[in-house]
PDB file of N, CA, C and O in Angstrom:
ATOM      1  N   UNK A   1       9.229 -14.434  22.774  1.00  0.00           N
ATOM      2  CA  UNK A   1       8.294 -13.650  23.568  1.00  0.00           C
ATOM      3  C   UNK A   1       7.262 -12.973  22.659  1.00  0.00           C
ATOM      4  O   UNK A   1       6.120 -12.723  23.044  1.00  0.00           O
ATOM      5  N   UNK A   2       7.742 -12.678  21.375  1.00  0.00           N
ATOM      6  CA  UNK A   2       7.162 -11.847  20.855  1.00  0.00           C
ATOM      7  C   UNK A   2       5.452 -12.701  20.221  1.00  0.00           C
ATOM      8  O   UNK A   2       4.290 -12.316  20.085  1.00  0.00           O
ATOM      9  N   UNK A   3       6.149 -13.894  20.009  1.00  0.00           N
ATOM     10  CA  UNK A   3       5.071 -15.080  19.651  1.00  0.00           C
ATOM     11  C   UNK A   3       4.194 -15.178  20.514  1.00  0.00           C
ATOM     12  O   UNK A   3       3.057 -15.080  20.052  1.00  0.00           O
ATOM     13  N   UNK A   4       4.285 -15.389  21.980  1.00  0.00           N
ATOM     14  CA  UNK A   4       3.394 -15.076  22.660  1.00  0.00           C
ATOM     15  C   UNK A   4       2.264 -14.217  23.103  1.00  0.00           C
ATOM     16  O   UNK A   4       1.202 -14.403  23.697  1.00  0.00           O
ATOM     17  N   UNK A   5       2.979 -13.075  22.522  1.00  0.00           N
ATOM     18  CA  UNK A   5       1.674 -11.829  22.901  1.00  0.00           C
ATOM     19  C   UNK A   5       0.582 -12.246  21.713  1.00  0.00           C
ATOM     20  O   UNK A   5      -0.647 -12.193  21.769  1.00  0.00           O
ATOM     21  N   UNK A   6       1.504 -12.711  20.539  1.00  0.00           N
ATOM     22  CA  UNK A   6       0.382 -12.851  19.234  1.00  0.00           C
ATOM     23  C   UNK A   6      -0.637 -13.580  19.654  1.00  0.00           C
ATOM     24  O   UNK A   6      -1.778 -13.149  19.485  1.00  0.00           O
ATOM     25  N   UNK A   7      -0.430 -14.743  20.239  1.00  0.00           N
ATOM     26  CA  UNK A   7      -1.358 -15.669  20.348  1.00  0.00           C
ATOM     27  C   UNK A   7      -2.390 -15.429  21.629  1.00  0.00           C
ATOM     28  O   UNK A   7      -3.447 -16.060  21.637  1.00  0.00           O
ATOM     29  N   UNK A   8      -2.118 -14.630  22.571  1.00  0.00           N
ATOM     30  CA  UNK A   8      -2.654 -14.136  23.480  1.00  0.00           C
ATOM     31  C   UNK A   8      -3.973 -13.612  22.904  1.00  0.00           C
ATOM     32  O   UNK A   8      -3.924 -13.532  21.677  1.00  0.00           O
ATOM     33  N   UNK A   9      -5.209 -13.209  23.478  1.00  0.00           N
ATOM     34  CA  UNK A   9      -6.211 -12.783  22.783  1.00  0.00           C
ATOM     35  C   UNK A   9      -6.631 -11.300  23.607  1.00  0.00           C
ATOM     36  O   UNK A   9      -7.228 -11.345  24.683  1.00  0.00           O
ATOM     37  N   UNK A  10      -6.314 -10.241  23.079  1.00  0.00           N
ATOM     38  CA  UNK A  10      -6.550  -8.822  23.799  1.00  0.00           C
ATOM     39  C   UNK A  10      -8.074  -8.446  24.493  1.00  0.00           C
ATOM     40  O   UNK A  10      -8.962  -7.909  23.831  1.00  0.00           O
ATOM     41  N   UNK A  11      -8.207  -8.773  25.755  1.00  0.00           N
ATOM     42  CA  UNK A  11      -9.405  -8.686  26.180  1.00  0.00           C
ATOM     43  C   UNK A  11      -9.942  -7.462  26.223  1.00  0.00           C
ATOM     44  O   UNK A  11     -11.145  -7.327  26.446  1.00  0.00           O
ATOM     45  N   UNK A  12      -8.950  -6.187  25.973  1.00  0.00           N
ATOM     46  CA  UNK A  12      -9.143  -4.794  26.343  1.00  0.00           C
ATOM     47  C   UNK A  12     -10.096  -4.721  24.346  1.00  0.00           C
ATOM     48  O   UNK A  12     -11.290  -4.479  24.165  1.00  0.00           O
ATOM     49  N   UNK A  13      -9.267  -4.953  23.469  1.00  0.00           N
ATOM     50  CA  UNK A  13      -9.885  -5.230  22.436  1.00  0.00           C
ATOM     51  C   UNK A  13     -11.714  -5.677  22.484  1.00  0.00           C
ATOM     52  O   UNK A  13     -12.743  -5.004  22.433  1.00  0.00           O
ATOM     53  N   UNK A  14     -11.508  -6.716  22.571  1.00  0.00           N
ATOM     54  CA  UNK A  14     -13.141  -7.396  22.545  1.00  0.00           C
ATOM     55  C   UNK A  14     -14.006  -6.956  23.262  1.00  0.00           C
ATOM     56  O   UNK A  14     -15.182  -7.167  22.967  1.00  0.00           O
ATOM     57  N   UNK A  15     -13.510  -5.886  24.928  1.00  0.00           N
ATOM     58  CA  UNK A  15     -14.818  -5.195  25.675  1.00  0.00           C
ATOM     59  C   UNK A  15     -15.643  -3.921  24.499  1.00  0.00           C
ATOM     60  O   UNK A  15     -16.819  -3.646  24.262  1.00  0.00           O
ATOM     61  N   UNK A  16     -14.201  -3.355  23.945  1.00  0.00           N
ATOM     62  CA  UNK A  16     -14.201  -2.470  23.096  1.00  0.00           C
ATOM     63  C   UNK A  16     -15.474  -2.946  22.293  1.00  0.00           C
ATOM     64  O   UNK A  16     -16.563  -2.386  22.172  1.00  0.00           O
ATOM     65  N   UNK A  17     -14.992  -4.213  21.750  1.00  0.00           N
ATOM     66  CA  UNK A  17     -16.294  -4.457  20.485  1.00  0.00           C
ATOM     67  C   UNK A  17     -17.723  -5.123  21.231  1.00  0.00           C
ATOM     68  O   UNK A  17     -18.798  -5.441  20.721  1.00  0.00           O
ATOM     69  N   UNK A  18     -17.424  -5.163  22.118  1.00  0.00           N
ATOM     70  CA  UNK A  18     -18.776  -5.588  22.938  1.00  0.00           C
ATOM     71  C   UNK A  18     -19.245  -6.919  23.237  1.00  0.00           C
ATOM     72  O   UNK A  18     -20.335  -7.447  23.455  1.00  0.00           O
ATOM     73  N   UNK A  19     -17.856  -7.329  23.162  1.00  0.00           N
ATOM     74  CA  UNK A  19     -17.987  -8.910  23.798  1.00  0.00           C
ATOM     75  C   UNK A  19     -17.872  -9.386  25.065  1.00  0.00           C
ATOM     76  O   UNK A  19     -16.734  -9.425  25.532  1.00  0.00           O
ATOM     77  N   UNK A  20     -18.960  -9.829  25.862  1.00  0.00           N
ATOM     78  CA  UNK A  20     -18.767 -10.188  27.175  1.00  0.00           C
ATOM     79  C   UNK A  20     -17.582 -10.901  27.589  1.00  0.00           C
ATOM     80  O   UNK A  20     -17.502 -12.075  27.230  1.00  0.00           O
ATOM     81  N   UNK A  21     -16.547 -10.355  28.354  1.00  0.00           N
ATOM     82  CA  UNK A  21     -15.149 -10.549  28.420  1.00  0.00           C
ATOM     83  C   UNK A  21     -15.600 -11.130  30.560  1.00  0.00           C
ATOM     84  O   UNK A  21     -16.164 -10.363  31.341  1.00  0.00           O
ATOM     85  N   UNK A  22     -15.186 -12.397  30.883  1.00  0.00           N
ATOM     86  CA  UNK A  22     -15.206 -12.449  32.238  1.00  0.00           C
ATOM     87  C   UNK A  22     -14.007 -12.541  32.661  1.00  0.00           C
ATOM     88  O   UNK A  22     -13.172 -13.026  31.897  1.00  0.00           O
ATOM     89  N   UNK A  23     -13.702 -12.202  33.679  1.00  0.00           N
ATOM     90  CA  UNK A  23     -11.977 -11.954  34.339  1.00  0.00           C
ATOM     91  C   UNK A  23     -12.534 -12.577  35.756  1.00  0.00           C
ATOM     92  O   UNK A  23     -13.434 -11.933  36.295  1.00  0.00           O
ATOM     93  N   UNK A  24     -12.159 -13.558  36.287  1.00  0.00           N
ATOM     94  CA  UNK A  24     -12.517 -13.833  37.911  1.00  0.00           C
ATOM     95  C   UNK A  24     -11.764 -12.849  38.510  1.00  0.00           C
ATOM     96  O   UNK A  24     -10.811 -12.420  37.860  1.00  0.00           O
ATOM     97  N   UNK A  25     -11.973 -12.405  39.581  1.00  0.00           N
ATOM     98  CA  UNK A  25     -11.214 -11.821  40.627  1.00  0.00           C
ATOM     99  C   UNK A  25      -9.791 -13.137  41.321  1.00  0.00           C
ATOM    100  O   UNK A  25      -9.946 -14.314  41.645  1.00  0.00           O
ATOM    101  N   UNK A  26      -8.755 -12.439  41.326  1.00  0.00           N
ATOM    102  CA  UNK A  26      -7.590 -13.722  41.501  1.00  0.00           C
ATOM    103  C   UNK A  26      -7.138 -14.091  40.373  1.00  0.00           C
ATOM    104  O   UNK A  26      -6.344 -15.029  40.287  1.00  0.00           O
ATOM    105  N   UNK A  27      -7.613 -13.344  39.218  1.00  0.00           N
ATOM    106  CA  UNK A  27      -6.796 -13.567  37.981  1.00  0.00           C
ATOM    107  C   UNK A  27      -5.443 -12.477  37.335  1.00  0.00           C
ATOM    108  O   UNK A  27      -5.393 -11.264  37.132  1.00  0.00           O
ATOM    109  N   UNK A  28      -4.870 -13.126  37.231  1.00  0.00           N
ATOM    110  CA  UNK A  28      -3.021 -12.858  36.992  1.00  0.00           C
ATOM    111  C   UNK A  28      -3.637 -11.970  35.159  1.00  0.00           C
ATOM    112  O   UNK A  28      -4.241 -12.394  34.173  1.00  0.00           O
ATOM    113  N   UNK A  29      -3.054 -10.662  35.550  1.00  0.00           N
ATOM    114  CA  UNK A  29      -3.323  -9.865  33.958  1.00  0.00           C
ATOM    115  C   UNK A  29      -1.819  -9.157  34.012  1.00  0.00           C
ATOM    116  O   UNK A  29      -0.893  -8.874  34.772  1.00  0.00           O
ATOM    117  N   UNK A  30      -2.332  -9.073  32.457  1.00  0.00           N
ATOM    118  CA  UNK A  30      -0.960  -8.436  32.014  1.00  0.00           C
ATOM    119  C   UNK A  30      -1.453  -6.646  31.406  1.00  0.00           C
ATOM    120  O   UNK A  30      -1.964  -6.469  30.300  1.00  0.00           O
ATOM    121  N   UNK A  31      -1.282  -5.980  31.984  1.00  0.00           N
ATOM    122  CA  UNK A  31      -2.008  -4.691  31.346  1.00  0.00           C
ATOM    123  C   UNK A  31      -0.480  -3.855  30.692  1.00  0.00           C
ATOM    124  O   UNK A  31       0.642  -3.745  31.187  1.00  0.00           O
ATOM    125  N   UNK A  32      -0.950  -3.460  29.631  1.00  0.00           N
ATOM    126  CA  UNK A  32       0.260  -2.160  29.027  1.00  0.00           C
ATOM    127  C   UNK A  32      -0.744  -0.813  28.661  1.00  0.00           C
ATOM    128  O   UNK A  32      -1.675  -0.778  27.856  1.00  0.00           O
ATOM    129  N   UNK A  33      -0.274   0.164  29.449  1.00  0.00           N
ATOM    130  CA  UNK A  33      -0.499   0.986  28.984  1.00  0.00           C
ATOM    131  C   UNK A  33      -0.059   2.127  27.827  1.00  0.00           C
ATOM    132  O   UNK A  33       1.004   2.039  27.213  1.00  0.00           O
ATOM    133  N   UNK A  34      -0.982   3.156  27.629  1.00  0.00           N
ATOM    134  CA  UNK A  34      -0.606   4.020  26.344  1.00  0.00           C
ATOM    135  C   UNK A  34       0.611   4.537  26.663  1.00  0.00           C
ATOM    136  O   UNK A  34       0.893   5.427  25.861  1.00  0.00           O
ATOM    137  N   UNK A  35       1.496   4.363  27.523  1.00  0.00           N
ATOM    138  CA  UNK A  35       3.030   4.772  27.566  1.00  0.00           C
ATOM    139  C   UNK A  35       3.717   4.056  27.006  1.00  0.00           C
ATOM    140  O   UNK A  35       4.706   4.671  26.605  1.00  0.00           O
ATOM    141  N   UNK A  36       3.741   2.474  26.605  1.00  0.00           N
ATOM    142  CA  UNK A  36       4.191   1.036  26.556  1.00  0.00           C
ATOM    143  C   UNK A  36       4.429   0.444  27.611  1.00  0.00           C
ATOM    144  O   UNK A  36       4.708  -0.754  27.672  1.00  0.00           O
ATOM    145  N   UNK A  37       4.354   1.139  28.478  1.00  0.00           N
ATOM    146  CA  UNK A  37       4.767   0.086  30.007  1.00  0.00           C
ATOM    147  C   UNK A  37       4.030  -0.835  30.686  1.00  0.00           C
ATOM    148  O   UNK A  37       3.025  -0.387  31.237  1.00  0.00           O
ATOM    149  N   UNK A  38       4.242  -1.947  30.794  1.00  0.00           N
ATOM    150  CA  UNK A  38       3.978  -3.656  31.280  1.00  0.00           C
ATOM    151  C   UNK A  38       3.859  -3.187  32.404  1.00  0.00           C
ATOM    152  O   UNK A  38       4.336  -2.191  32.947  1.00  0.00           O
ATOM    153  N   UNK A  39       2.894  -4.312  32.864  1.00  0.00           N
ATOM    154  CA  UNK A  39       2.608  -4.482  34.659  1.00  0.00           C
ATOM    155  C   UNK A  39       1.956  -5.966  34.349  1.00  0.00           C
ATOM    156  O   UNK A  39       1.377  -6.258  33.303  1.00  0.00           O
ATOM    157  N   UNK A  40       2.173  -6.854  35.484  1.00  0.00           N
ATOM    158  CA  UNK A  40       1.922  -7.705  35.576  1.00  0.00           C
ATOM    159  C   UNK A  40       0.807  -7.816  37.090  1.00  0.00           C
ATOM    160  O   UNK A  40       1.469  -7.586  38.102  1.00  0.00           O
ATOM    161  N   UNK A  41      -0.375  -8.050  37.330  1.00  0.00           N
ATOM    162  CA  UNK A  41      -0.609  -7.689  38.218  1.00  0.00           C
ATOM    163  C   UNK A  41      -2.062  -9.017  38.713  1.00  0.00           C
ATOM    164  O   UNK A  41      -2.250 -10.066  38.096  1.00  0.00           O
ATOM    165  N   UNK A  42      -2.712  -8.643  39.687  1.00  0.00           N
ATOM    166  CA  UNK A  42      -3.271 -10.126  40.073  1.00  0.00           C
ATOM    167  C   UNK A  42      -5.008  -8.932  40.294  1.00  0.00           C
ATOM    168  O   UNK A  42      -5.224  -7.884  40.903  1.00  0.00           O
ATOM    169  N   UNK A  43      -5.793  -9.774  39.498  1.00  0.00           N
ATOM    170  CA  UNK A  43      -7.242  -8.440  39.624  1.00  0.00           C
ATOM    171  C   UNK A  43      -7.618  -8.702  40.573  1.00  0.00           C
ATOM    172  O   UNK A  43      -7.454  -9.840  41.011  1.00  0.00           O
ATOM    173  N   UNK A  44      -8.567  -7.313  41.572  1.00  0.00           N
ATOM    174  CA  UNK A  44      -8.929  -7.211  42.424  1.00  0.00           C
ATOM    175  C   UNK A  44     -10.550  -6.796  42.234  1.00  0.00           C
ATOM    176  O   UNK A  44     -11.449  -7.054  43.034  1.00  0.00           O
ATOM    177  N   UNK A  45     -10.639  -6.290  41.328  1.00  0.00           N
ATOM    178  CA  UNK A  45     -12.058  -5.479  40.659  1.00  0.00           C
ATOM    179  C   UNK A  45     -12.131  -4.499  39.740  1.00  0.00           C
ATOM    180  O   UNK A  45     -11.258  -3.641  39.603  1.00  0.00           O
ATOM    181  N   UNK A  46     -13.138  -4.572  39.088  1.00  0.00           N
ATOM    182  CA  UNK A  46     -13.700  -3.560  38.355  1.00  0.00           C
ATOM    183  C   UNK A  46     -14.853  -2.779  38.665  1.00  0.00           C
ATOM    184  O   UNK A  46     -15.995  -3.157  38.404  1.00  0.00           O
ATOM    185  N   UNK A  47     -14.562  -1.645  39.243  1.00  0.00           N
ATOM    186  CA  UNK A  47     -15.308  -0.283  39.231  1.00  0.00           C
ATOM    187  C   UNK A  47     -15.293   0.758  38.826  1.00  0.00           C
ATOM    188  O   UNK A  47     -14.254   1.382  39.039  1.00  0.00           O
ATOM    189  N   UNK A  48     -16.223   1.353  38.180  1.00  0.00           N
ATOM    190  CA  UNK A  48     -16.682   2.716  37.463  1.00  0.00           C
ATOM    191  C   UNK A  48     -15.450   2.792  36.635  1.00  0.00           C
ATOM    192  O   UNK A  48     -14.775   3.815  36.524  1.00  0.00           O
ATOM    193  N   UNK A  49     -15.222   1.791  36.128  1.00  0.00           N
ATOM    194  CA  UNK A  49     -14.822   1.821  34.728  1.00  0.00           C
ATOM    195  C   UNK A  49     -12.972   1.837  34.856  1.00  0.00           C
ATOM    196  O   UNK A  49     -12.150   2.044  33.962  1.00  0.00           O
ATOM    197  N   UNK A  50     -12.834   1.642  35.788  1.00  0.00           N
ATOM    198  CA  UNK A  50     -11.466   1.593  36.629  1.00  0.00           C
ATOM    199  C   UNK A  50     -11.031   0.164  37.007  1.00  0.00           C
ATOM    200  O   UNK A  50     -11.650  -0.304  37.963  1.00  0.00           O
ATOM    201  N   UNK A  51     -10.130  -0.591  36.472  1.00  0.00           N
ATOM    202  CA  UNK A  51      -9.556  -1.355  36.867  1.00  0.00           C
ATOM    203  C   UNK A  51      -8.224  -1.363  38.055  1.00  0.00           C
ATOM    204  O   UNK A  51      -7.196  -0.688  38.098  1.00  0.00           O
ATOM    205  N   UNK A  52      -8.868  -2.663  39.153  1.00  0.00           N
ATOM    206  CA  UNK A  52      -8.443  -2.079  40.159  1.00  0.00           C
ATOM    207  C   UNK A  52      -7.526  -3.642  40.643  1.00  0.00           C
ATOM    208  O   UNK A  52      -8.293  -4.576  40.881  1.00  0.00           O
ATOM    209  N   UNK A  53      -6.348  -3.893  40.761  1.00  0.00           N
ATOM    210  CA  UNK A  53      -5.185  -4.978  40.972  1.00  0.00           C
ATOM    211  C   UNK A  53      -4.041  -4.691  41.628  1.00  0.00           C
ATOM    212  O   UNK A  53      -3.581  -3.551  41.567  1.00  0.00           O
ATOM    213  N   UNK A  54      -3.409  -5.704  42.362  1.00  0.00           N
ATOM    214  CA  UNK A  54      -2.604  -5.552  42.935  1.00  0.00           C
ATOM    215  C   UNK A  54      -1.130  -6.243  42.606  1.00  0.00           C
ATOM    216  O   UNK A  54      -1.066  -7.431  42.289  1.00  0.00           O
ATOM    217  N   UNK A  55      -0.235  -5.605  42.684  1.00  0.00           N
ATOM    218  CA  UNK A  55       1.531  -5.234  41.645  1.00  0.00           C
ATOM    219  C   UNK A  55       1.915  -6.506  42.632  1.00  0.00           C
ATOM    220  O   UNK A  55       1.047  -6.911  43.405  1.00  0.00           O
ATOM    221  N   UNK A  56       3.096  -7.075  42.608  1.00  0.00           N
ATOM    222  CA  UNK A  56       4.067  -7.886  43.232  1.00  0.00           C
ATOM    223  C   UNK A  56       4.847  -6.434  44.648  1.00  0.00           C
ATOM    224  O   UNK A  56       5.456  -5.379  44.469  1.00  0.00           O
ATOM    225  N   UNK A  57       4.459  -7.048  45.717  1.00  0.00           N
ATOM    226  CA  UNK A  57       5.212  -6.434  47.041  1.00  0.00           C
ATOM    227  C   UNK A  57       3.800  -5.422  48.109  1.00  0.00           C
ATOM    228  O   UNK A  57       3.831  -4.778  49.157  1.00  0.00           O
ATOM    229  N   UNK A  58       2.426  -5.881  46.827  1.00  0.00           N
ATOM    230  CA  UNK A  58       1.467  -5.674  47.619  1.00  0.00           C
ATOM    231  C   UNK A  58       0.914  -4.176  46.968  1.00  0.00           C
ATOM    232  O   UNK A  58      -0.251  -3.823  47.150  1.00  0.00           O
ATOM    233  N   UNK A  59       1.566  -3.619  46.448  1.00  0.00           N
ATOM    234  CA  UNK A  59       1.427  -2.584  45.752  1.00  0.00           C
ATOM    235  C   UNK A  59      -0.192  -2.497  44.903  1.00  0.00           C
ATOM    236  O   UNK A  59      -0.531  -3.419  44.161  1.00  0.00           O
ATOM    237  N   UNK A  60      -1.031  -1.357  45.118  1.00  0.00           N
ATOM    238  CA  UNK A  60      -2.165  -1.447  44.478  1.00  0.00           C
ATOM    239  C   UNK A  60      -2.174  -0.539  43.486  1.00  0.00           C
ATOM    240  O   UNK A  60      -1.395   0.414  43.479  1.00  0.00           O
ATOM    241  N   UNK A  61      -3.152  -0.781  42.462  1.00  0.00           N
ATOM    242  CA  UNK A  61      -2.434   0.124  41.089  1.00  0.00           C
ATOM    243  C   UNK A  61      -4.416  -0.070  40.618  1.00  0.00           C
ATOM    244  O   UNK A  61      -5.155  -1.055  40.609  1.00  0.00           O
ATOM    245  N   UNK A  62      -4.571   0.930  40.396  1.00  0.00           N
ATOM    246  CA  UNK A  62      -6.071   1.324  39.982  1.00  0.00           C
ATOM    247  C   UNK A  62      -5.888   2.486  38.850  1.00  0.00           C
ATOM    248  O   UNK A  62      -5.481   3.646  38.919  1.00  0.00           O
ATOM    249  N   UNK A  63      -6.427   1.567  37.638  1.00  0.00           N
ATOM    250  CA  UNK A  63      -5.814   1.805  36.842  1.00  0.00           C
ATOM    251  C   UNK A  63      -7.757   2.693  35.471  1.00  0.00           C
ATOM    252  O   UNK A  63      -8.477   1.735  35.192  1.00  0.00           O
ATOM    253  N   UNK A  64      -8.100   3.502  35.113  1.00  0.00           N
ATOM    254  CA  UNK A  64      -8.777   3.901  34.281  1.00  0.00           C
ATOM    255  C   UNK A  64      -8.648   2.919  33.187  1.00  0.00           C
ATOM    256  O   UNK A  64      -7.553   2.434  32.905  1.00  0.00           O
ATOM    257  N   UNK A  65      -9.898   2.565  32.471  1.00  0.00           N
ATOM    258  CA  UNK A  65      -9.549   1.503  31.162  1.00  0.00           C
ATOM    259  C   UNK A  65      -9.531   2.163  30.313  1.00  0.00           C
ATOM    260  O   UNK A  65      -9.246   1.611  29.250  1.00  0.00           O
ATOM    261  N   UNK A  66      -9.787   3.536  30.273  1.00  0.00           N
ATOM    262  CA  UNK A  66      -9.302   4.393  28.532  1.00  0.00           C
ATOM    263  C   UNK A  66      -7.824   4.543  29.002  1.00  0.00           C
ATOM    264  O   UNK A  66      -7.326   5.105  28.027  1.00  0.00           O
ATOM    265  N   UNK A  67      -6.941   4.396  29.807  1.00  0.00           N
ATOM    266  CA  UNK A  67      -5.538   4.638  29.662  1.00  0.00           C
ATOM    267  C   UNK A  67      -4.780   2.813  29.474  1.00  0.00           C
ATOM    268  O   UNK A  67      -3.583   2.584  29.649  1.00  0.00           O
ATOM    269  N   UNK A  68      -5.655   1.909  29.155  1.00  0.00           N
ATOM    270  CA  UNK A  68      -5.031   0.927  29.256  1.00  0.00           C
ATOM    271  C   UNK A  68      -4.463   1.339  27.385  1.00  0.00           C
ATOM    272  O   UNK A  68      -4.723   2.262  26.613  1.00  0.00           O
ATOM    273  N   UNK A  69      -3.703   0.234  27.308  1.00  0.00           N
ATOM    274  CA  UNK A  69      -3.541  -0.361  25.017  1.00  0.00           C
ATOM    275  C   UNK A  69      -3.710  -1.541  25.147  1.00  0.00           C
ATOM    276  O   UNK A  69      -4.045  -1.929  24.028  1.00  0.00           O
ATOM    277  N   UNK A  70      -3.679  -2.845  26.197  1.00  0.00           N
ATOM    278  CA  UNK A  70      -3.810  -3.948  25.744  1.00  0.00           C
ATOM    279  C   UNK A  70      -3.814  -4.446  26.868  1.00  0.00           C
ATOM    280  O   UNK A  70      -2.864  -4.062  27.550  1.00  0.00           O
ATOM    281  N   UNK A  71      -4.835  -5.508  27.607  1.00  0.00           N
ATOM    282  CA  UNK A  71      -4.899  -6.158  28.407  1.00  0.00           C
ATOM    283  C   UNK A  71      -5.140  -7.467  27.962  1.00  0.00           C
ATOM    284  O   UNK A  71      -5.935  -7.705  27.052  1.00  0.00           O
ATOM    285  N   UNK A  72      -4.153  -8.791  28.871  1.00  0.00           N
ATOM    286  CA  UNK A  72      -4.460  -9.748  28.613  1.00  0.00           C
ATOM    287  C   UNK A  72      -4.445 -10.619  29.620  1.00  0.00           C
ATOM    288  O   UNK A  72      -3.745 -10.241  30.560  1.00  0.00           O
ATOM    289  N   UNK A  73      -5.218 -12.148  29.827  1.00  0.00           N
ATOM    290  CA  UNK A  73      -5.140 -12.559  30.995  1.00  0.00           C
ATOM    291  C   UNK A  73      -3.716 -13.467  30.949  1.00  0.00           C
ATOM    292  O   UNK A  73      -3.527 -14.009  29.860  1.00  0.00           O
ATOM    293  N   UNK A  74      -2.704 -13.703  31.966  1.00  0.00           N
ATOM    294  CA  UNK A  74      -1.780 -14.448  32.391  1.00  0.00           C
ATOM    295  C   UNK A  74      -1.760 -16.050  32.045  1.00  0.00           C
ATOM    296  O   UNK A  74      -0.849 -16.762  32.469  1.00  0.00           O
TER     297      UNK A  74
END
């Protein structure tokens, strides 16, 4: 597992450095936040700087991107 995250490429990283990062809407992300805690979740949008997706059981989770540590796509 651990091999996997390596090779993954941190999209939360590269907005940071100012690289046009596209995410379709209907795309499967993996966000951890500054707590360490995983969510696996399916994007819904990005507004005012708020990432906004929905959890497994329908659950919506709108999430600030200064509280993300690492987002990656699925």
């Amino acid at each position: 597992m651990r091999k996997e995250m390596i090779s993954k490429k941190c999209l939360l990283n590269a907005m940071r450095q100012g690289e046009k990062v596209k995410i379709e809407r209907g795309s499967e992300v993996e966000l951890i936040i500054k707590t360490g805690e995983k969510f696996k979740a399916i994007l819904c949008d990005f507004t005012d700087d708020r990432l906004h997706t929905v959890l497994t059981l329908g659950i919506l989770l709108s999430v600030p991107l200064h509280s993300l540590s690492n987002l990656y796509l699925v």
